[in-house]
BAFI-3210 file (N, C-alpha, C; in Angstrom, 3 decimals, decimal comma, padded with zeros to 6 digits):
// residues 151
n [1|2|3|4|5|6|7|8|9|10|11|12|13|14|15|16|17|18|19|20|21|22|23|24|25|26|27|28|29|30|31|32|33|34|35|36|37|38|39|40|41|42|43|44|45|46|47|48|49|50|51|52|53|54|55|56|57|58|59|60|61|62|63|64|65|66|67|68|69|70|71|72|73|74|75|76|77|78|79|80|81|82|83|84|85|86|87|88|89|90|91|92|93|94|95|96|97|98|99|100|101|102|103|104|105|106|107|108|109|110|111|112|113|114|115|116|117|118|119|120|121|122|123|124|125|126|127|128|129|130|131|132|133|134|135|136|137|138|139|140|141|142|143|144|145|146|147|148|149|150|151]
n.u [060,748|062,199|061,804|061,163|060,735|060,900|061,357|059,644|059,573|056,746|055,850|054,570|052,350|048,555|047,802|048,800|048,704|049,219|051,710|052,060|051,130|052,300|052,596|051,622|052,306|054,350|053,453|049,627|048,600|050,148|049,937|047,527|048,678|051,112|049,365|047,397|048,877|050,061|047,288|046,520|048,534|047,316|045,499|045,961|048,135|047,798|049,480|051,345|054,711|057,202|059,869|061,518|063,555|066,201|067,473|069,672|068,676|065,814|063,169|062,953|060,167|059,189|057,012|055,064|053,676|052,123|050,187|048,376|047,288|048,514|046,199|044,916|046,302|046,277|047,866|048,296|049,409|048,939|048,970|051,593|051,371|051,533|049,232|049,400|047,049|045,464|043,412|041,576|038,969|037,020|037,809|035,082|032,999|033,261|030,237|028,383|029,796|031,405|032,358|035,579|036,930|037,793|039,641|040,032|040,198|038,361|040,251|041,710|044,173|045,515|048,143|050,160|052,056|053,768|055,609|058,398|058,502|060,167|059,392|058,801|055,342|054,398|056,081|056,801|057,715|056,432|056,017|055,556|056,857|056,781|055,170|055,821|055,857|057,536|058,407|059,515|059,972|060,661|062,613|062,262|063,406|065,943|065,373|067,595|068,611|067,946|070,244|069,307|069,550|071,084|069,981]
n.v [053,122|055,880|059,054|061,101|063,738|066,924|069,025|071,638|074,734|075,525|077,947|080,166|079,656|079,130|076,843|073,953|071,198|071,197|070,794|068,276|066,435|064,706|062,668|060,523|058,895|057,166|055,921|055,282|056,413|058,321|060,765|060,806|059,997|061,580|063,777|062,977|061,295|058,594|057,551|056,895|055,399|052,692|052,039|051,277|050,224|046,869|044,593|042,069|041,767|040,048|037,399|036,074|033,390|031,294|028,504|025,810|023,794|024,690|026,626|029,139|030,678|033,826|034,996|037,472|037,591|039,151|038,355|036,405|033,155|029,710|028,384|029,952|030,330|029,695|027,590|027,309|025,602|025,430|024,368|025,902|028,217|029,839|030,350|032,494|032,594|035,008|035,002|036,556|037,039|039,582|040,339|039,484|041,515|040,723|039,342|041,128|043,188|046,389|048,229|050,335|050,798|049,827|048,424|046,338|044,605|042,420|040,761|040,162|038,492|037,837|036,722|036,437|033,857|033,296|030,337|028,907|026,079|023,801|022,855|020,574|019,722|018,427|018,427|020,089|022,235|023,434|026,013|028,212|030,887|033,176|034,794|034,517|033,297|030,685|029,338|025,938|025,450|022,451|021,789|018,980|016,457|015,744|013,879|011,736|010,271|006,678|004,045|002,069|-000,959|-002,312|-005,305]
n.w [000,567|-000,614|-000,381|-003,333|-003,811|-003,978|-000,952|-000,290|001,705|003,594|004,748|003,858|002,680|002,065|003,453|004,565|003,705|001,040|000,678|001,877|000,014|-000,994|001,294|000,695|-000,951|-000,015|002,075|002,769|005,524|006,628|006,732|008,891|010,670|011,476|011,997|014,337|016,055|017,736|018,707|016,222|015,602|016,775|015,219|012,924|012,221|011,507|011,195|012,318|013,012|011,074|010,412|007,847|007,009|004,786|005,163|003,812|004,496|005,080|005,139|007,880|009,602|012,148|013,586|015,466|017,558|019,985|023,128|022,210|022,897|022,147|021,707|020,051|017,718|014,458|011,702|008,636|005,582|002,331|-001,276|-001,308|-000,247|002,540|005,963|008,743|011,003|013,883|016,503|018,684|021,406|022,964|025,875|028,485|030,665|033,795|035,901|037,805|038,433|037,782|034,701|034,545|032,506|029,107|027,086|025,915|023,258|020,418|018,496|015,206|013,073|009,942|008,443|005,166|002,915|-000,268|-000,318|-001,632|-003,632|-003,009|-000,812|001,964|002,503|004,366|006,981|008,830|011,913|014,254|017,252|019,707|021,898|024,129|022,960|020,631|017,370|015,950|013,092|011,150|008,139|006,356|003,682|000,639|-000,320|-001,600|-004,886|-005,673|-009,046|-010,133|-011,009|-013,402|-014,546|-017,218|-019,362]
ca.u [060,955|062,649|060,765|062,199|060,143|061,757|061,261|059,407|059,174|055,344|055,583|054,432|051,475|047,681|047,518|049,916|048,090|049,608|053,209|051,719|050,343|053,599|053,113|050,859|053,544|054,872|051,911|048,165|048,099|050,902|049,175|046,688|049,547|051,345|047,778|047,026|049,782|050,065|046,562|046,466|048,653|046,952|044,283|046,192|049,027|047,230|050,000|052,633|056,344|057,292|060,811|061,626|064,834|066,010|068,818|069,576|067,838|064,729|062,870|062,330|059,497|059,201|056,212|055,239|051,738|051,867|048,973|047,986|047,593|048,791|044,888|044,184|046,974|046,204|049,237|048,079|050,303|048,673|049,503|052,693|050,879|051,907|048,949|049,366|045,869|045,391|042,350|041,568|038,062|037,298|037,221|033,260|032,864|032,102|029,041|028,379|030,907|030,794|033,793|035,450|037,610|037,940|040,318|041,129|039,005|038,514|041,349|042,012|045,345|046,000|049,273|050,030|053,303|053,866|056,867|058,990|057,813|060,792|059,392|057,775|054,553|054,230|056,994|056,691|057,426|055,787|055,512|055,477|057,545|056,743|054,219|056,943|055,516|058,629|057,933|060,502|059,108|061,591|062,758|062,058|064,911|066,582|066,013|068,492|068,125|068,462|070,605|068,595|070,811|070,493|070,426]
ca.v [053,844|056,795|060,141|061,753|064,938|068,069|069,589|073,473|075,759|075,797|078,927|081,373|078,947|079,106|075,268|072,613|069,899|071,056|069,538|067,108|065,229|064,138|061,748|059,654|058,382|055,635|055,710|056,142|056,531|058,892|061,949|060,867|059,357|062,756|064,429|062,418|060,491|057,211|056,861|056,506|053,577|051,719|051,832|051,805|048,758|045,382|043,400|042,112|041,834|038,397|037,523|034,619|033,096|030,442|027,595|024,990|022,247|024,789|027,989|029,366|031,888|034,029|036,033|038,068|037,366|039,087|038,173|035,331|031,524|028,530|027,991|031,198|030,496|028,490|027,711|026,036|025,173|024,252|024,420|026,745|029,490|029,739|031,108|032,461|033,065|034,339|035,862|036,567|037,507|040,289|039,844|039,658|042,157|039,478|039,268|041,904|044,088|047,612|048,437|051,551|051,128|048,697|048,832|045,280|044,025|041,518|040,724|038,841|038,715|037,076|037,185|035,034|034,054|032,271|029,677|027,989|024,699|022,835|022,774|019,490|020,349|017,274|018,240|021,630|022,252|024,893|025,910|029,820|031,276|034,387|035,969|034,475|032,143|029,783|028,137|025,009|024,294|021,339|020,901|017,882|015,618|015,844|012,567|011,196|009,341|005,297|003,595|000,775|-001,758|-003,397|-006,980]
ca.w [-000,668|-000,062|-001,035|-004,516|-004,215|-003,273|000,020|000,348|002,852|003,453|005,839|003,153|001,912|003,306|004,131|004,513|003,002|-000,285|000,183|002,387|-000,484|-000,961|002,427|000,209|-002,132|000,660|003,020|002,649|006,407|007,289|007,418|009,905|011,766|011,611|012,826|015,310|016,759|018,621|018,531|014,683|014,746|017,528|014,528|011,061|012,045|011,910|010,700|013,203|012,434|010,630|009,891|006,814|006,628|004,334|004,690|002,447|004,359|005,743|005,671|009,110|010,102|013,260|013,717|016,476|018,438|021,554|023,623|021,579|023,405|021,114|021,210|019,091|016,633|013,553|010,698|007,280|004,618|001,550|-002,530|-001,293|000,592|004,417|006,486|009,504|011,727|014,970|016,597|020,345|021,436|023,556|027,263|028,512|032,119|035,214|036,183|038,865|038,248|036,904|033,529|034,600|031,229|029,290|026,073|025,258|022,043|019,905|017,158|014,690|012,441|009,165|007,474|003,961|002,276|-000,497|-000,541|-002,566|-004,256|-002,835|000,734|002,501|003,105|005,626|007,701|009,580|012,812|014,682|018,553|020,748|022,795|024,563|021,917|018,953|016,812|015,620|012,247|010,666|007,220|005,969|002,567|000,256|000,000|-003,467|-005,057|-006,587|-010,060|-009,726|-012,160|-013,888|-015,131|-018,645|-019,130]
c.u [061,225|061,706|061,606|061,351|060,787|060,916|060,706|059,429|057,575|054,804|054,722|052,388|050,258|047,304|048,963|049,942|048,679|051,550|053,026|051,245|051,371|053,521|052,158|051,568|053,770|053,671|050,952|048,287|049,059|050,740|048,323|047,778|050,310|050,293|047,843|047,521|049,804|048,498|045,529|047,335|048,147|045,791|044,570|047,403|048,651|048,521|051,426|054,227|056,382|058,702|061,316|062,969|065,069|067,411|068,805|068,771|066,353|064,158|062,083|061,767|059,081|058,432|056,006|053,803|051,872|050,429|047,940|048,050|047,953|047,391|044,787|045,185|046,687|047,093|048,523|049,473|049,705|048,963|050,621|052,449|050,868|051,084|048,836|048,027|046,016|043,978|041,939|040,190|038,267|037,191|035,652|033,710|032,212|031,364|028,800|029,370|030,825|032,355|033,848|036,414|038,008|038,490|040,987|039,286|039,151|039,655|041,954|043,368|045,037|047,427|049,520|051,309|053,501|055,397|056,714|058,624|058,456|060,785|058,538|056,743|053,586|055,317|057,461|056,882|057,016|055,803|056,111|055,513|057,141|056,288|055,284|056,436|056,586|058,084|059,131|059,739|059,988|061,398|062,855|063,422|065,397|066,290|066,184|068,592|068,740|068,761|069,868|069,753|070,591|070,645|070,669]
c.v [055,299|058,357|061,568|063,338|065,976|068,801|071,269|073,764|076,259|077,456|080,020|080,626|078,822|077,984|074,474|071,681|069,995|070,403|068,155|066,178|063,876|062,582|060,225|058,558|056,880|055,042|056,016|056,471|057,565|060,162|061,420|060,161|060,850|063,356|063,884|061,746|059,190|056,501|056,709|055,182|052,899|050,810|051,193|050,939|047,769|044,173|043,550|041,936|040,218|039,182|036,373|034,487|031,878|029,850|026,740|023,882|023,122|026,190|028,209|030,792|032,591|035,019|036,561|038,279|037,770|038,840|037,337|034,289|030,969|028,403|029,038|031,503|029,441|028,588|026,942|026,394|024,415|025,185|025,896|028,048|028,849|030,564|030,822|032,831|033,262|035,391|035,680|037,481|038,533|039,452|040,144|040,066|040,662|040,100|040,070|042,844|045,248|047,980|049,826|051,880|049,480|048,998|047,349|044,929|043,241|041,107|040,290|039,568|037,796|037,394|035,540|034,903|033,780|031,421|028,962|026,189|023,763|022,462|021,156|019,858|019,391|017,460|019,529|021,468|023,377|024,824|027,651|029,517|032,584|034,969|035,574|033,174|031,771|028,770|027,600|024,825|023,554|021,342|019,407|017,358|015,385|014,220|012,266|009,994|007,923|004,458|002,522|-000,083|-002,820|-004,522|-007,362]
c.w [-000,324|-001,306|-002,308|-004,387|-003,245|-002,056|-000,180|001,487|002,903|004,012|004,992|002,483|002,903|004,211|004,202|004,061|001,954|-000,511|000,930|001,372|-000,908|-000,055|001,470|-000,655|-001,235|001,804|003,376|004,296|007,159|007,663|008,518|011,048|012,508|012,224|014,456|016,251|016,606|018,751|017,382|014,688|015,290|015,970|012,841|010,783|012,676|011,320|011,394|012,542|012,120|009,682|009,070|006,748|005,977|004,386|003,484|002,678|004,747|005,630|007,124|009,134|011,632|013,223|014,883|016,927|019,530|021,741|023,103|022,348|022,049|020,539|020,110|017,948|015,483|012,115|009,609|006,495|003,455|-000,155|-002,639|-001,006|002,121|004,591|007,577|010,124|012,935|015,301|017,861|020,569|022,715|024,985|027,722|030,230|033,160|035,488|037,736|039,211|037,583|035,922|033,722|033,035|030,889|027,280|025,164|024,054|021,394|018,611|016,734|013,494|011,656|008,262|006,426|003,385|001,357|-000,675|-001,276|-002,486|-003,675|-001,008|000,857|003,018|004,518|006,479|007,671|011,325|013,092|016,576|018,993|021,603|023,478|023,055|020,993|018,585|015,633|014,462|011,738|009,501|006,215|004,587|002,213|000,099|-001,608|-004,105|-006,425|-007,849|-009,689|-010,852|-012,147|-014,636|-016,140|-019,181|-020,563]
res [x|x|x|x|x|x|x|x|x|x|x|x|x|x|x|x|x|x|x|x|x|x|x|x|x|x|x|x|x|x|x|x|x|x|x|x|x|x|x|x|x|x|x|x|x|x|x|x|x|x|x|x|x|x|x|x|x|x|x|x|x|x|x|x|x|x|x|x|x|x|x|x|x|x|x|x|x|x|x|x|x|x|x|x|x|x|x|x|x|x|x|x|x|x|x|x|x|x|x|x|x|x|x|x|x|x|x|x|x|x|x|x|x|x|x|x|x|x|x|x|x|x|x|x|x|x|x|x|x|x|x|x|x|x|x|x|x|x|x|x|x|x|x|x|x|x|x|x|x|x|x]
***
């Protein structure tokens, strides 16, 4: 959403915060991103990239799990909500070993969709590729009225 509010020149003004409030409009978090950098988003983007596309026989989804196993991904599909789960515990220090840093942590993802009514919800495929989780979820099969024939 592109930002309709006019631009000042703060230079003359005792803070900055006052056209900054502006950053609030498209994203509660963009001041502290602005502040702080790179290690504001490590903190403030939990939700990976997912891309939906739809043919005529299928909608396909492609999310983006790095560092996820197959084990730590779980897909439902039920009354036309697609959720994706994944969640990876931290690593635990071996046993006799001293942590001179240690930055990986526990973390879990959920993302939700909902789709269209005309999907099969028995007939999904799913499987990851390099941190890309590849979803198929198959449309129902049109069916076609059956002439009855009158005696």
């Amino acid at each position: 959403m592109p930002n309709t509010m006019e631009e000042r020149s703060t230079a003359m003004l005792p803070t900055r915060l006052v056209n900054d409030a502006r950053l609030f409009n498209d994203d509660p978090f963009a001041f502290i991103r602005q502040q702080f950098g790179r290690a504001a988003n490590d903190y403030t983007n939990t939700d990976y990239p997912v891309d939906v596309h739809e043919s005529e026989s299928a909608v396909m989804v492609e999310a983006e799990l790095p560092g996820f196993a197959n084990d730590q991904v779980e897909v439902t599909l039920e009354q036309g909500v697609l959720t994706i789960h994944a969640k990876r515990e931290a690593t635990q220090r071996p046993e006799g070993t001293t942590t001179h840093v240690s930055q990986r942590r526990t973390l879990e993802v959920t993302r939700r969709f909902t789709m269209p009514s005309t999907l099969d919800e028995n007939n999904v495929d799913a499987n990851m590729q390099n941190g890309v989780l590849h979803l198929t979820l198959h449309k129902k099969e049109e069916v076609k009225p059956r002439r009855i024939e009158v005696k």
